[in-house]
N, CA, C and O of each residue as an XYZ file, in Angstrom:
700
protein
N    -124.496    -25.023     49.732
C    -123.387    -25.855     49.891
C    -122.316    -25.530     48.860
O    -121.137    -25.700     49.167
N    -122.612    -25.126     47.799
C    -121.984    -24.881     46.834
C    -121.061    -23.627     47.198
O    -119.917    -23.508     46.759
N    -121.766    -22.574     48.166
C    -120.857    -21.509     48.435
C    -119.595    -22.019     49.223
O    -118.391    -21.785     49.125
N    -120.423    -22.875     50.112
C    -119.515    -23.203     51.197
C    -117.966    -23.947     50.379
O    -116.745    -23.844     50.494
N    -118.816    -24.595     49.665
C    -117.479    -25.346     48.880
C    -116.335    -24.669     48.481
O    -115.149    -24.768     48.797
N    -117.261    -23.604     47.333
C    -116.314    -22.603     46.773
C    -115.295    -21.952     47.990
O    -114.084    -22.110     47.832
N    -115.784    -21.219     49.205
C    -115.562    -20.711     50.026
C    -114.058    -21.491     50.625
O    -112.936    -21.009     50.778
N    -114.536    -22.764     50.855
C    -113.491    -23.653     51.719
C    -112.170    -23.631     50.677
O    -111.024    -23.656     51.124
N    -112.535    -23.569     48.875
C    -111.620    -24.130     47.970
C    -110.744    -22.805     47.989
O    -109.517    -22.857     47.897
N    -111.374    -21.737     48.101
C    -110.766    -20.386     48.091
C    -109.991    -20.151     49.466
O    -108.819    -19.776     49.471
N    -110.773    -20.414     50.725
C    -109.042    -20.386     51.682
C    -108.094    -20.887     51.177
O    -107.039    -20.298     50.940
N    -108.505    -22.840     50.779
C    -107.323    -23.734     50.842
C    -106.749    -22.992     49.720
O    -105.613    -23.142     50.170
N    -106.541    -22.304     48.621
C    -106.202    -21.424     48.054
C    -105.542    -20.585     48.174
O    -104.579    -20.273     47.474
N    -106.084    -19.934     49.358
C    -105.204    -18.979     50.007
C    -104.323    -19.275     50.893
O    -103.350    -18.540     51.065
N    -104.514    -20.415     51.614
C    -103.824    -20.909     52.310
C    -102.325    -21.593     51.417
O    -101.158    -21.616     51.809
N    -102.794    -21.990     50.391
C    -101.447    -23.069     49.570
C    -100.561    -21.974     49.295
O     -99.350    -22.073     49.495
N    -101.350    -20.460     48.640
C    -100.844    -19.664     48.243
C     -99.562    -18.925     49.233
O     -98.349    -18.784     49.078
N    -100.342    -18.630     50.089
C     -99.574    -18.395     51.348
C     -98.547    -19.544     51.955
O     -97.605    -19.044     52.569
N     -98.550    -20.129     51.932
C     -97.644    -21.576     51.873
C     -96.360    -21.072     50.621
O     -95.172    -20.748     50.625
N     -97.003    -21.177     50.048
C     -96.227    -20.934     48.870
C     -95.122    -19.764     48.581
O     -94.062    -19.718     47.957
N     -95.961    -18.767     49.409
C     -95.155    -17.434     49.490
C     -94.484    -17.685     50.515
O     -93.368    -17.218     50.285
N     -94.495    -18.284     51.819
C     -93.803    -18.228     52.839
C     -92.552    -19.203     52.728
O     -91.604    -19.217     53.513
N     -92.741    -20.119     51.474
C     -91.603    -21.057     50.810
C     -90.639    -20.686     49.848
O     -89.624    -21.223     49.405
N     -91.233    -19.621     49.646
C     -90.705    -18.720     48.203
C     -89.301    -17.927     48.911
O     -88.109    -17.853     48.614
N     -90.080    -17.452     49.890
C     -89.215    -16.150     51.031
C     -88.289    -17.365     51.768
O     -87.072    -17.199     51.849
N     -88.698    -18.155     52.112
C     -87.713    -19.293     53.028
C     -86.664    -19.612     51.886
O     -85.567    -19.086     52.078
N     -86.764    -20.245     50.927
C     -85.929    -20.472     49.898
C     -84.792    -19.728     49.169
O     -83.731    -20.152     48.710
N     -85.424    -18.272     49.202
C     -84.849    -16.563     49.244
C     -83.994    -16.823     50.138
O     -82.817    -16.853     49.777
N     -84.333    -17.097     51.615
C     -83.411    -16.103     52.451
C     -82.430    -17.177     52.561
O     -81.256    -16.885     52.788
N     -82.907    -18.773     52.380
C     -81.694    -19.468     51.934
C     -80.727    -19.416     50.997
O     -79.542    -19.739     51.083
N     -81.432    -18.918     49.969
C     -80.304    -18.465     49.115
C     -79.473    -17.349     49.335
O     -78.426    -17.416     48.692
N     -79.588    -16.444     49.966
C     -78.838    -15.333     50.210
C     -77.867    -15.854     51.184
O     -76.727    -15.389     51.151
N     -78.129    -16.646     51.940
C     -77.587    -17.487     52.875
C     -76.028    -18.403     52.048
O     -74.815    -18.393     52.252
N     -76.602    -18.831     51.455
C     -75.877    -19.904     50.620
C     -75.021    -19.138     50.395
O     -73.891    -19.443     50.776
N     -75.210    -17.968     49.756
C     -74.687    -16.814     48.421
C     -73.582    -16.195     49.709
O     -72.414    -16.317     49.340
N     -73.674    -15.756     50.696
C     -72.982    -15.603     51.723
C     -72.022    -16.393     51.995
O     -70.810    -16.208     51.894
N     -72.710    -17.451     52.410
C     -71.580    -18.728     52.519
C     -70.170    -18.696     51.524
O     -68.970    -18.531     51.743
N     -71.081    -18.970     50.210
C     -69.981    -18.543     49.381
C     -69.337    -17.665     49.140
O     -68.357    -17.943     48.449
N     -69.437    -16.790     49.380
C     -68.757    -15.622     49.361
C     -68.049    -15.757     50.461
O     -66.959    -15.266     50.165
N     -67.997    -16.155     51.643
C     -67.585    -16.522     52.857
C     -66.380    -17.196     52.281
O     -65.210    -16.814     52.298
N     -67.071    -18.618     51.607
C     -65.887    -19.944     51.424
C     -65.019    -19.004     50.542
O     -63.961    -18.951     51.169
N     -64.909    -18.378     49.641
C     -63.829    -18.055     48.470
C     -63.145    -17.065     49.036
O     -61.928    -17.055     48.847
N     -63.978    -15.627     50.154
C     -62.918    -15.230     50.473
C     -61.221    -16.166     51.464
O     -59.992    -16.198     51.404
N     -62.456    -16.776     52.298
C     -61.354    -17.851     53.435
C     -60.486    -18.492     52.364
O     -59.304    -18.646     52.673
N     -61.117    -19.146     50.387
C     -60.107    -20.217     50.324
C     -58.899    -19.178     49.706
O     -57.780    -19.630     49.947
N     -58.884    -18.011     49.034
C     -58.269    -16.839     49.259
C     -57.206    -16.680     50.094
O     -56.002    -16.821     49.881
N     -57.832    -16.356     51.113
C     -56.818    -16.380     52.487
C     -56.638    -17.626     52.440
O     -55.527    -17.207     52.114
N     -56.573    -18.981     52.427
C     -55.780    -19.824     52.948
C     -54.849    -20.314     51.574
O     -53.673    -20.669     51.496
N     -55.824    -20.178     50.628
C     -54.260    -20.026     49.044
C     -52.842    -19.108     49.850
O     -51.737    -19.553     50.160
N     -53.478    -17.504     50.040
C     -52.383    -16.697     50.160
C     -51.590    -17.030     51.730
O     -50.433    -16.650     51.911
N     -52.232    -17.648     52.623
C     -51.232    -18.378     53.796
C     -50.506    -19.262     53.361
O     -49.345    -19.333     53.764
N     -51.145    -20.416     52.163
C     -49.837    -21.330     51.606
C     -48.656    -20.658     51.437
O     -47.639    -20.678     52.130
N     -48.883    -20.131     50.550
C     -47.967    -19.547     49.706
C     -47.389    -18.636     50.056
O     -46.768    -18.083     49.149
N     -47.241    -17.889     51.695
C     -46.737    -17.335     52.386
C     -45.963    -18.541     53.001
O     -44.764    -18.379     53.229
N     -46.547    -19.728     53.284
C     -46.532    -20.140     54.690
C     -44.821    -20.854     53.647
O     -43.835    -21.169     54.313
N     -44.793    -20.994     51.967
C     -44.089    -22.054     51.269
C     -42.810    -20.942     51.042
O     -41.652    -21.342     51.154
N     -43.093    -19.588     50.730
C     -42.090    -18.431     51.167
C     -41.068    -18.905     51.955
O     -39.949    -19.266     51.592
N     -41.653    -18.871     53.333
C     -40.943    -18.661     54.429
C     -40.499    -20.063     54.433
O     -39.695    -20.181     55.358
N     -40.638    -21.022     53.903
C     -40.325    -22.431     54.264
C     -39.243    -22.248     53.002
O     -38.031    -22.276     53.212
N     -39.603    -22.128     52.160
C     -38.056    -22.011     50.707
C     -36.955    -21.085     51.312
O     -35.775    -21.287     51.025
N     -37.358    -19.985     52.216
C     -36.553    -18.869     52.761
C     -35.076    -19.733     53.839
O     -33.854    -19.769     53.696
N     -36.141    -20.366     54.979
C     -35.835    -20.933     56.086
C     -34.419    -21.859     55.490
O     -33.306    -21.753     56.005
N     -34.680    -22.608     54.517
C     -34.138    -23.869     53.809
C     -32.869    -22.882     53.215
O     -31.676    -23.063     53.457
N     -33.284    -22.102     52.612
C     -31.832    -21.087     52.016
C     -31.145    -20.603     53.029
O     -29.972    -20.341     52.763
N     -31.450    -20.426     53.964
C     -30.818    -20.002     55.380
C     -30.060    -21.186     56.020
O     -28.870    -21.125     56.330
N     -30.934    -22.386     56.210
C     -30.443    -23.333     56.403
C     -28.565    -23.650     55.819
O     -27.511    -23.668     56.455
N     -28.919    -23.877     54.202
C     -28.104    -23.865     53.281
C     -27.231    -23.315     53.617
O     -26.317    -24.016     54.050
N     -27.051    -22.016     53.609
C     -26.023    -21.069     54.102
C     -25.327    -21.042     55.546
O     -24.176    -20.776     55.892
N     -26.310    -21.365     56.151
C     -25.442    -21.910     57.642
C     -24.454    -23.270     57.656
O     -23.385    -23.467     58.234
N     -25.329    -24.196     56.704
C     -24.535    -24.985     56.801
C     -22.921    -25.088     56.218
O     -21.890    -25.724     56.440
N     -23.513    -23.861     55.190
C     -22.481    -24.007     53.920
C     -20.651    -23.232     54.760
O     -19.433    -23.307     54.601
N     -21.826    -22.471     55.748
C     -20.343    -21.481     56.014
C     -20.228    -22.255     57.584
O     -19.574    -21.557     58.359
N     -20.607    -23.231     58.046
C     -20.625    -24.205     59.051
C     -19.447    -25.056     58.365
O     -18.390    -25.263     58.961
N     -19.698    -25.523     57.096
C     -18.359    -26.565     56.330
C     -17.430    -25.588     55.865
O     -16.332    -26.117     55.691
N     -17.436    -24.519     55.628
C     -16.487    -23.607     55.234
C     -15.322    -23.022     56.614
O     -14.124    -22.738     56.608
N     -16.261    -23.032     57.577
C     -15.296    -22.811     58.661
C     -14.356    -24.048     59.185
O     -13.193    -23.997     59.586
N     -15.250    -25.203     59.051
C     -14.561    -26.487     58.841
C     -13.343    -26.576     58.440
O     -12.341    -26.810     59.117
N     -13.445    -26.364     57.198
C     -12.459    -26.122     56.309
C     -11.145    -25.380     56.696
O     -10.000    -25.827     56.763
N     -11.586    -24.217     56.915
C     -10.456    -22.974     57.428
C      -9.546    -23.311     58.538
O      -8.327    -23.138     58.552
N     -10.493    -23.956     59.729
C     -10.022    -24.671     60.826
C      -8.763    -26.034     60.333
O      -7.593    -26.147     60.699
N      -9.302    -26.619     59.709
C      -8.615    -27.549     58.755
C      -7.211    -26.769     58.317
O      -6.107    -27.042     58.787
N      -7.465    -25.793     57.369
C      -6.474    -25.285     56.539
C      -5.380    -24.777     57.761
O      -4.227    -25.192     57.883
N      -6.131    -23.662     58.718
C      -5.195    -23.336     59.591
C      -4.488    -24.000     60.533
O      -3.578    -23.462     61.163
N      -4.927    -25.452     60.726
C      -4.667    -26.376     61.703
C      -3.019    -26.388     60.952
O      -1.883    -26.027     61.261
N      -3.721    -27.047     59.787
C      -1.599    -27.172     58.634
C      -0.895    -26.370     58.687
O       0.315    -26.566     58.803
N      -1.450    -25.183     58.616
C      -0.948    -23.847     58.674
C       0.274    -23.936     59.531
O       1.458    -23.846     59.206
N      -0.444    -24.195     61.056
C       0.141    -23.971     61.955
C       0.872    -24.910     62.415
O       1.600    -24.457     63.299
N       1.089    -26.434     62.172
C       1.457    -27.502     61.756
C       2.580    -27.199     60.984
O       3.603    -27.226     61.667
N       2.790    -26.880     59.646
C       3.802    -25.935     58.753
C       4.489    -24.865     59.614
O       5.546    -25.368     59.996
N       4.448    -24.441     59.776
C       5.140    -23.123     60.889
C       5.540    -23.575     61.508
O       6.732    -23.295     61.379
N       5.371    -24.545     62.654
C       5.858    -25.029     63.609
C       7.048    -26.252     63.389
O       7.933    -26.749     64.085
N       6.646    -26.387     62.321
C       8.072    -27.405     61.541
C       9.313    -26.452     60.868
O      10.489    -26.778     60.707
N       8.759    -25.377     60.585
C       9.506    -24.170     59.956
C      10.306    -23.849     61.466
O      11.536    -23.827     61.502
N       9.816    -23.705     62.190
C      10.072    -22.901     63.754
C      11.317    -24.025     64.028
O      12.508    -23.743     63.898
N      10.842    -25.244     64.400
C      12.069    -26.423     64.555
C      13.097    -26.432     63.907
O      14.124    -26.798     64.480
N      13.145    -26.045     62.551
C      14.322    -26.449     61.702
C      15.137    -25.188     61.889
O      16.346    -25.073     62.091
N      14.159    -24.235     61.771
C      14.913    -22.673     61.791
C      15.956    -22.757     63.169
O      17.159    -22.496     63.145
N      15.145    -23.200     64.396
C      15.964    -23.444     65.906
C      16.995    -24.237     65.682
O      18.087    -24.057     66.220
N      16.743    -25.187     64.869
C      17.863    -26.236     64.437
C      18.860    -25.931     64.028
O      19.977    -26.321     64.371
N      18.449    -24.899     62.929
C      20.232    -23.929     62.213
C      20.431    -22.912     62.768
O      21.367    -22.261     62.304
N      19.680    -22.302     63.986
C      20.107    -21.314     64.930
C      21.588    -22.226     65.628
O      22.782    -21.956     65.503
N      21.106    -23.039     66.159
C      21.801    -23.955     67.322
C      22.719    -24.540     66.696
O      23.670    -24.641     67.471
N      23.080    -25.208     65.216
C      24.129    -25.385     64.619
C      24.996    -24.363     64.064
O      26.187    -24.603     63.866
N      24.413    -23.108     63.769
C      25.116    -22.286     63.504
C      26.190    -21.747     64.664
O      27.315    -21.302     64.438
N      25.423    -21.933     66.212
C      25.956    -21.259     67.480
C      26.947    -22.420     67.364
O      28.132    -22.086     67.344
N      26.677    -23.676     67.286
C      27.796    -24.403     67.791
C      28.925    -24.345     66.381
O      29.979    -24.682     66.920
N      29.143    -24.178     65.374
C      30.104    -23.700     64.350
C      30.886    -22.440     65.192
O      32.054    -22.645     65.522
N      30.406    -21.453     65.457
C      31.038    -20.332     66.150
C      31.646    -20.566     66.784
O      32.746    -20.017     66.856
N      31.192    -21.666     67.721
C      31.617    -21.175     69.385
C      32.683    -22.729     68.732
O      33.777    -22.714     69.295
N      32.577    -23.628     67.988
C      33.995    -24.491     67.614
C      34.907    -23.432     66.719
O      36.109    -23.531     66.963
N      34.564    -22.476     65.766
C      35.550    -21.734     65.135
C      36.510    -20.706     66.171
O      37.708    -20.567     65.920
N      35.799    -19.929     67.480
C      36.369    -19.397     68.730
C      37.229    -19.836     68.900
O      38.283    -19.240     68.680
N      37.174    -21.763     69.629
C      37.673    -22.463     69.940
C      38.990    -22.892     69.174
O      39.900    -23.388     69.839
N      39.141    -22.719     67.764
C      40.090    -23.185     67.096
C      41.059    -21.683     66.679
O      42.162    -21.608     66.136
N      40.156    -20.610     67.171
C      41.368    -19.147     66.986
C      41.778    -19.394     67.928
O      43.004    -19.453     67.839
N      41.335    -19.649     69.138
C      42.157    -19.714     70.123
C      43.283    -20.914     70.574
O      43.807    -21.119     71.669
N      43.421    -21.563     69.377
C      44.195    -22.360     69.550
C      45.270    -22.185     68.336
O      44.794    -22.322     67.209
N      46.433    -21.947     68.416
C      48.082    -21.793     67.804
C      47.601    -22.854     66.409
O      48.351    -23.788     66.126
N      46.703    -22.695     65.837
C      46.794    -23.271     64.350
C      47.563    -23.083     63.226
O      47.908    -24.032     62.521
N      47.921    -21.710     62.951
C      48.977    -21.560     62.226
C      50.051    -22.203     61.805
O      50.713    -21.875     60.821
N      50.268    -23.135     62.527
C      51.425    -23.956     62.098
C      50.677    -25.565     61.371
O      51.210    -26.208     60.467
N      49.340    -25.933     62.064
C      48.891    -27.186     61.853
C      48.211    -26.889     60.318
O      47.333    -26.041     60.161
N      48.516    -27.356     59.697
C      47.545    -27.473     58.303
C      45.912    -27.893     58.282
O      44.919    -27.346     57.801
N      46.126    -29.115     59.029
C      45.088    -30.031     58.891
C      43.960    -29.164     59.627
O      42.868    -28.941     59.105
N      44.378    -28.641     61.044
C      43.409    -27.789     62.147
C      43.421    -26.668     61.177
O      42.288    -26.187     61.199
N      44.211    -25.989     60.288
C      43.439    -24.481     59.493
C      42.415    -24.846     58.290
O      41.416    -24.216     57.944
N      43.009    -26.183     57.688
C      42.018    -26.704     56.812
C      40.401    -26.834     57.378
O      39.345    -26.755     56.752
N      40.639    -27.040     58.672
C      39.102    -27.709     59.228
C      38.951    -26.182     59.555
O      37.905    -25.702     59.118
N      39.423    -25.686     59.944
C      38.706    -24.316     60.226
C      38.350    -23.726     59.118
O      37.347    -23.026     59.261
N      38.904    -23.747     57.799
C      38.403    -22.820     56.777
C      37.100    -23.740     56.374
O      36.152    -23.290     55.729
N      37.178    -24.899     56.780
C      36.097    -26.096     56.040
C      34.581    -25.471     56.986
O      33.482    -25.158     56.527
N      35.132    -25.458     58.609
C      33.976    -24.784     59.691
C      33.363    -23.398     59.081
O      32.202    -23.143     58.763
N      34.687    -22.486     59.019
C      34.210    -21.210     58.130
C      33.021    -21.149     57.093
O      32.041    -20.431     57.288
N      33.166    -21.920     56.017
C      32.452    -21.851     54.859
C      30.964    -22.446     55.220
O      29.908    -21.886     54.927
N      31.140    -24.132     56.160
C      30.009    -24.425     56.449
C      29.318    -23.257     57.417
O      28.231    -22.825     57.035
N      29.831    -22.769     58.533
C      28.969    -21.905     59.147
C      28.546    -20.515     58.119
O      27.839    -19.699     58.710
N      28.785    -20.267     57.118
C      29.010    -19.055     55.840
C      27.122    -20.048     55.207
O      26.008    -19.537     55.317
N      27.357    -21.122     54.759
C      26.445    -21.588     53.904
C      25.068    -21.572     55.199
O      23.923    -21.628     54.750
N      25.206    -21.515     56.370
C      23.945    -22.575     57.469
C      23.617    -20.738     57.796
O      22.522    -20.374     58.225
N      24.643    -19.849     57.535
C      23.927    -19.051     57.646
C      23.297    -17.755     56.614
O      22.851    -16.696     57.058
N      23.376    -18.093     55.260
C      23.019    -17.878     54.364
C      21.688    -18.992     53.905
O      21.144    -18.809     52.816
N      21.239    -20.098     54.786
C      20.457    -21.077     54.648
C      19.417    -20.211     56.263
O      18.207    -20.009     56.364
N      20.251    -19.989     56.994
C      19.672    -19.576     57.983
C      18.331    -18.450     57.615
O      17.150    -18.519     57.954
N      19.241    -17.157     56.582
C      18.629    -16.155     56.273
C      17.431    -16.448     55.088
O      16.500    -15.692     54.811
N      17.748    -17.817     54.453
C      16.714    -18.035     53.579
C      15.422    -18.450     54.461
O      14.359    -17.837     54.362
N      15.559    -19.252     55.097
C      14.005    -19.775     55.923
C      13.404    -18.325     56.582
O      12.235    -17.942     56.549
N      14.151    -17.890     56.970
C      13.693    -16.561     57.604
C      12.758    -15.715     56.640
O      11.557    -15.452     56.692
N      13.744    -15.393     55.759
C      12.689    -15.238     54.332
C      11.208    -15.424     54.467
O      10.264    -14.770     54.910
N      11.440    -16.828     53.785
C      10.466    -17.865     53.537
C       9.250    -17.873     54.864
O       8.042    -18.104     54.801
N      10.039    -17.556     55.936
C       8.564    -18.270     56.998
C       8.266    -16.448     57.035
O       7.037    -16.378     57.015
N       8.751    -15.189     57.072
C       8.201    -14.174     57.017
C       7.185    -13.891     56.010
O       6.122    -13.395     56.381
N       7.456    -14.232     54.377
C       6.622    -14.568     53.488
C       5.476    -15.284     53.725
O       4.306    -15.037     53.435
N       5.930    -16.107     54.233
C       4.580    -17.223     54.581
C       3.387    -16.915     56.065
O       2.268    -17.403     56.224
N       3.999    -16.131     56.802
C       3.434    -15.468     57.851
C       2.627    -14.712     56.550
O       1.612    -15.277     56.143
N       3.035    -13.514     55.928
C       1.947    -12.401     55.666
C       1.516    -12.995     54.731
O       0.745    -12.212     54.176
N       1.536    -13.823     54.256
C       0.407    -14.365     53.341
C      -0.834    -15.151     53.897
O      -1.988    -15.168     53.469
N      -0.173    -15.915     55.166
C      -1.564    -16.100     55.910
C      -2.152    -15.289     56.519
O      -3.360    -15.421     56.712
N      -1.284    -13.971     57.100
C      -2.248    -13.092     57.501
C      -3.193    -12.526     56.744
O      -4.250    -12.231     57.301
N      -3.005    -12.215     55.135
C      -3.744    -11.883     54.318
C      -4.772    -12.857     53.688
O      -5.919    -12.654     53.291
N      -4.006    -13.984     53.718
C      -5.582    -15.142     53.556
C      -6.904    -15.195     54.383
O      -8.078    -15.361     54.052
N      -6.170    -14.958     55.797
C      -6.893    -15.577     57.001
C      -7.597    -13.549     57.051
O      -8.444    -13.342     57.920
N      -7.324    -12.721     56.445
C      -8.177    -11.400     56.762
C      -9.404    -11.516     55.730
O     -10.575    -11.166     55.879
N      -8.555    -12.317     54.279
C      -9.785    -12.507     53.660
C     -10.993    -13.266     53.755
O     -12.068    -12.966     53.235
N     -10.747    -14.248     54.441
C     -11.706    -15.524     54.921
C     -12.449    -15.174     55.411
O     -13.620    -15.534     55.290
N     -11.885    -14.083     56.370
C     -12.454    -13.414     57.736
C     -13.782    -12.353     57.097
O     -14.958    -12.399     57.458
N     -13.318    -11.632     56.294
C     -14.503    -10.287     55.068
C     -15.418    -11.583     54.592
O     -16.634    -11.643     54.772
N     -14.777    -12.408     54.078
C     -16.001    -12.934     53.150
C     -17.165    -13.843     53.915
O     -18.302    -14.147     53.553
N     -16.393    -14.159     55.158
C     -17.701    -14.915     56.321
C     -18.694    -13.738     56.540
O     -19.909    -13.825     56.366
N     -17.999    -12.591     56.956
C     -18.792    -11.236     57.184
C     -19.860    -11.254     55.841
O     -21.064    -11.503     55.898
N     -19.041    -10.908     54.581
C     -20.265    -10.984     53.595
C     -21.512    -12.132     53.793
O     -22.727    -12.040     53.613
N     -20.806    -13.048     54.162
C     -22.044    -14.234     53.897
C     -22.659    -14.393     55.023
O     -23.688    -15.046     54.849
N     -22.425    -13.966     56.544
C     -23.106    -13.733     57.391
C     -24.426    -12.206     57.260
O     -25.474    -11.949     57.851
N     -23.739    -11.620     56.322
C     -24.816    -10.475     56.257
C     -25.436    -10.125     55.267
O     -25.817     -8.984     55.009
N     -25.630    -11.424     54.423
C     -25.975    -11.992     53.427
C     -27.475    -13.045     53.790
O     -28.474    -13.219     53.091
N     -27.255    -13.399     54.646
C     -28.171    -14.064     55.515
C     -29.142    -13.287     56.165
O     -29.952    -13.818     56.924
């Protein structure tokens, strides 16, 4: 009985042992498992750090783009604005200029009117004619000044409005 004992104590022995080894190896291949995993998780949190921070790129990028659209969105605003006066200004220039066109024509065509009439003898009618003379002399020496002035003022907006025009280009291709 005694063998038998020994005998039975020596499977269960072998048996725990074997238990033991087959827990050893299970525990192993879990760990390699695990060890995978992790290596798994850090590469992915890796990649999903470097997608933030791509993904916050393109979102700071987007927003500067934004910015700039808007900026040259209020800048054209603006220009529209400026040129609206512009043209507002000119067109008041245009009226007044027509204005001393048409007073100047009618000075003429009353100074015509008074050569053709025997003044020489009337004082008062040569007085008003030399008085017509001088005023039509000043409306058209006033005439030649606006002319000036709105030719000046033409090429300076053309040269404003070419520059406005380059620097949208820059900031459109800037974008």
């Amino acid at each position: 009985m005694e063998k038998e004992y020994f005998w039975r104590i020596l499977k269960e022995h072998k048996e725990a042992a074997s238990q033991l080894e087959d827990q050893r190896k299970e525990l192993e291949r879990r760990e390699k498992l695990l060890q995978q995993r992790r290596a798994l998780n850090d590469s992915e949190r890796r990649k999903l750090h470097h997608d933030r921070k791509m993904n916050a790129r393109a979102t700071l990028e987007q927003k500067k783009a934004d910015e700039s659209m808007l900026r040259l969105a209020e800048e054209q605003k603006n220009q529209k604005e400026s040129l609206r006066k512009k043209i507002i200004q000119l067109e008041k220039e245009l009226e007044k200029k027509q204005a001393l066109e048409l007073e100047i024509e009618q000075m003429r065509g009353a100074l015509k009117t008074m050569e053709h009439m025997d003044v020489d003898e009337d004082v008062d009618a040569k007085k008003k004619m030399d008085e017509i003379k001088q005023n039509l002399e000043e409306k058209e020496q006033e005439f030649d000044d606006v002319e000036v002035l709105h030719q000046a003022l033409v090429v300076k907006e053309r040269r404003n409005n070419d520059e406005v025009q380059e620097a949208r280009k820059e900031l459109v291709n800037g974008l």
